[in-house]
C-alpha positions in Angstrom: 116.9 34.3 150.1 117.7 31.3 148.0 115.9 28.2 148.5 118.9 26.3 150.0 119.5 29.0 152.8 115.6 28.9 153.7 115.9 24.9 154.1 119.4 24.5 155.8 117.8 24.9 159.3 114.9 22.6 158.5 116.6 19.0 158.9 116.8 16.5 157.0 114.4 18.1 154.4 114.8 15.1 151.8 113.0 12.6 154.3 109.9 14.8 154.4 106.4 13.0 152.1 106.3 14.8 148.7 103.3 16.5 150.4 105.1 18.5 153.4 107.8 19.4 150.3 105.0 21.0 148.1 103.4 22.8 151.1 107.2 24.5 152.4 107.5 25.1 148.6 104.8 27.3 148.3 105.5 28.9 151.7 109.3 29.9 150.6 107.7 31.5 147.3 104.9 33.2 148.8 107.1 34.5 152.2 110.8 34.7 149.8 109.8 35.7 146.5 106.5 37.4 146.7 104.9 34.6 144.5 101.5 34.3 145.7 99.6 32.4 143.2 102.1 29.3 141.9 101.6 26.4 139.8 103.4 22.8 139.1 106.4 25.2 137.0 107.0 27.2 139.9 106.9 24.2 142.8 108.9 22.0 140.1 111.5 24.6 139.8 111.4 24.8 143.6 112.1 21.0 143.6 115.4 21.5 141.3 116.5 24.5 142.7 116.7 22.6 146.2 118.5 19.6 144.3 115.9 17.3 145.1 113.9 15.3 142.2 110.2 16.3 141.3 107.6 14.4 141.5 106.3 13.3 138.1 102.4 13.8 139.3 102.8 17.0 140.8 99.5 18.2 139.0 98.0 15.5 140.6 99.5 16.6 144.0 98.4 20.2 143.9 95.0 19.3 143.4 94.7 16.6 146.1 96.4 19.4 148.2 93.4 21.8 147.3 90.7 19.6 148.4 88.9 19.4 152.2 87.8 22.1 154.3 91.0 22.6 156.1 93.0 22.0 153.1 96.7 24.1 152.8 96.2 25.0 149.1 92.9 26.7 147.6 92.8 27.1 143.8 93.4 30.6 142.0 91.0 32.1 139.2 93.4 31.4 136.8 93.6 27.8 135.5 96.3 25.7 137.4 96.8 27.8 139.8 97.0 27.8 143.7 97.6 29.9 146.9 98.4 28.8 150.3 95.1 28.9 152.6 95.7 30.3 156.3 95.5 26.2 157.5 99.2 26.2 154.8 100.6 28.9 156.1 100.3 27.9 159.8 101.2 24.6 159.5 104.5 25.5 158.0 105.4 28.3 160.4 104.8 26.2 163.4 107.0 23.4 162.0 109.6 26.3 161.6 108.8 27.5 164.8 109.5 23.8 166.6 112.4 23.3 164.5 114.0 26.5 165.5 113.0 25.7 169.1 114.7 21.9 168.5 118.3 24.4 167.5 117.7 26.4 171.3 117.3 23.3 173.0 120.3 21.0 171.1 122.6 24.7 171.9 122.0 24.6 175.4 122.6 20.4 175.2 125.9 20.8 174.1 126.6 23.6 176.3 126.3 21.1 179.0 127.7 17.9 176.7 130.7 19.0 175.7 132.8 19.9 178.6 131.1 16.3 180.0 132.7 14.7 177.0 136.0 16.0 177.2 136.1 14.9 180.8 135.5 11.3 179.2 137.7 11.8 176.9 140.5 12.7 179.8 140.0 9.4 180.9 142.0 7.9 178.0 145.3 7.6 179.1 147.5 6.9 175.8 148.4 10.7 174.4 147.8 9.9 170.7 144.5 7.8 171.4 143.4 11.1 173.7 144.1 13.3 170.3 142.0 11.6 168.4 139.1 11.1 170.3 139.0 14.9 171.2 138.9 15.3 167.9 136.0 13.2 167.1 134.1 15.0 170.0 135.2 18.5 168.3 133.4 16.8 165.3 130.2 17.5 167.5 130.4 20.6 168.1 130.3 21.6 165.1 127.7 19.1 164.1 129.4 16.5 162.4 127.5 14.1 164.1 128.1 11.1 161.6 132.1 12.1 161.3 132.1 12.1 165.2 130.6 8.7 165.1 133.1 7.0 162.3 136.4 8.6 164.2 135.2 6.6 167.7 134.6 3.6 166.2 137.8 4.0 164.6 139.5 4.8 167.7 138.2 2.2 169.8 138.8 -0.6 167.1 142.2 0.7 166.5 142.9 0.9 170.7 141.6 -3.2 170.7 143.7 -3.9 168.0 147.0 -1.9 170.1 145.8 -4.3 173.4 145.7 -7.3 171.7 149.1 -7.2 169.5 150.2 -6.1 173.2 148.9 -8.7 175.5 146.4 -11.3 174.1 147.9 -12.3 170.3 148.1 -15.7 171.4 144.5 -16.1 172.7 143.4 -14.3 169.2 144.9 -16.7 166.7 143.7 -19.3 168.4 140.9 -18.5 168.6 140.9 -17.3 164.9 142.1 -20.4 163.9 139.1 -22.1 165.3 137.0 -20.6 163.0 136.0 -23.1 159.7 135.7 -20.7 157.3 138.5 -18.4 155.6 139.7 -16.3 158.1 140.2 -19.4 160.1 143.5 -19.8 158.0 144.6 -16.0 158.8 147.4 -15.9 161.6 147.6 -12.2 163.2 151.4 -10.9 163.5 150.8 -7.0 163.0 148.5 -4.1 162.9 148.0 -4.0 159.5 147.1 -7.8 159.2 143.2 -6.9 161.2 142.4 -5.8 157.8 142.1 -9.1 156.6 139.2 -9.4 159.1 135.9 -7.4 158.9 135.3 -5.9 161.8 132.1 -8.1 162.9 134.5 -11.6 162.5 137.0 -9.3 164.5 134.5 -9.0 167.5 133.4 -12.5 167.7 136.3 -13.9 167.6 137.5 -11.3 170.1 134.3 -12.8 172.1 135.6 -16.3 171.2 138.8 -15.9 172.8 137.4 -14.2 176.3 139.0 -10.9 175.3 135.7 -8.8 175.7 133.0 -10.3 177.8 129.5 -11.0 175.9 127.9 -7.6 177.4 131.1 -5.6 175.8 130.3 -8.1 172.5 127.2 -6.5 172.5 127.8 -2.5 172.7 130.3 -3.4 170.1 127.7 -4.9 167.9 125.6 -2.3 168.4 128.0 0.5 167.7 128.9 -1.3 164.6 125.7 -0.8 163.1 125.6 3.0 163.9 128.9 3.3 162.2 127.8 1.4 159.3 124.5 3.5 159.0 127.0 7.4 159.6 129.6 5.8 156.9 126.8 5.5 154.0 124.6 8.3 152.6 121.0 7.6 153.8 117.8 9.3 155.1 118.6 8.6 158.9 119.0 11.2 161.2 121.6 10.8 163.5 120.8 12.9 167.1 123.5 14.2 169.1 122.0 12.3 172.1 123.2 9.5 170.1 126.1 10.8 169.5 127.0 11.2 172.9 125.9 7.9 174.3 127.9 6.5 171.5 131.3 8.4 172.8 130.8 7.7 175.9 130.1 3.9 175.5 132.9 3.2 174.0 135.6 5.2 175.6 134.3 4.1 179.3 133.5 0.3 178.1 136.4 -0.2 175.4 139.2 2.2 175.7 139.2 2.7 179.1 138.8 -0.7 180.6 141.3 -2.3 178.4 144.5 -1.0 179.3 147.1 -1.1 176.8 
């Protein structure tokens, strides 16, 4: 088994400490590749092999890891060299264990999600807008949580943008035109002219010019900063409950309530 397949079911592996990364190192080559005694060439090449940078004191590492009673590495007879004690070796198996028990649980959660979400998603009445968030729920089933994410916040901001060309322009640009810094000198005729507006200046002055109410100014704010977090690479990890609360926020509290 390469080292990628053994840590594709493990998380987000590259927010573990350097420590837990040395210890599920030395488990893959003692349980995958028969290596039972390994030193700081074999856990380095462990590093590269799983694309993730060494550490530059992983000497120093191994033998902090070696020290204690209940420490998970003893030292070998040869020089440099380590094993995993029985203290390693269980700690990493019940971390698969609960991991792999996380997988069971999150399975039967979706079992039960998804056919909630779609009935969420039914609510939307506009055909198009309906397409596209069942496809963003379709990117959680197959556990695109942060593509699920970006496509809602899409779709709602795209739906406000629809509702206020349709019925509230004139309250927007007045609003907009309030403002005292730059976009205070934008007028709004079309669709295409929002994205002169970042999306934060787009829901305050929605707020401004009593499109949303302050409690809708707020889930927007607070989905915002979700999206922003799924749209750049980063160690966060983004649960499906999330995910889901996210959805269903937006399509009962945005697309829902303001009818185009």
């Amino acid at each position: 088994m390469l080292i990628l397949e053994f840590l594709k079911d493990l998380g987000n592996v590259q927010g573990y400490s350097r420590k837990s990364k040395i210890i599920l190192f030395a488990y893959y080559l003692r349980q995958y590749q028969a290596v039972i005694e390994f030193g700081a060439v074999d856990i380095k090449q462990c590093f590269i092999d799983a694309l993730i940078k060494p550490p530059s004191d992983l000497n120093k590492l191994l033998k902090v890891l070696a020290k204690g009673k209940d420490s998970p590495f003893m030292r070998a007879k040869r020089s440099g060299r380590y094993s995993l004690t029985l203290s390693g070796l269980n700690e990493v198996e019940e971390h698969i264990t609960s991991k792999q028990q996380q997988e069971v649980n999150i399975d039967s959660y979706l079992t039960s999600t998804i056919p909630y979400l779609k009935k969420v998603i039914s609510k939307v009445s506009e055909e198009n807008q309906r397409k596209f968030m069942a496809e963003s729920t379709a990117c959680l089933g197959v556990d695109a949580k942060r593509a699920s994410i970006i496509m809602t916040w899409a779709g709602a901001i795209a739906h406000l943008y629809d509702y206020i060309l349709a019925h509230k322009l004139g309250d927007f640009n007045t609003a907009l035109g309030r403002r005292g810094d730059k976009y205070g000198k934008l007028t709004i005729s079309t669709y295409d002219d929002f994205s002169d507006i970042p999306e934060s200046v787009f829901i305050e002055v929605c707020r401004s010019a009593r499109i949303i109410s302050n409690d809708v100014k707020k889930i927007l704010e607070e989905k915002l900063g979700i999206r922003n977090t799924c749209a750049h690479p980063s160690g966060v990890e983004i649960h499906r409950t999330k995910v889901v609360n996210f959805i269903e926020d937006l399509v009962d509290n945005v697309v829902v309530k303001y009818k185009i």
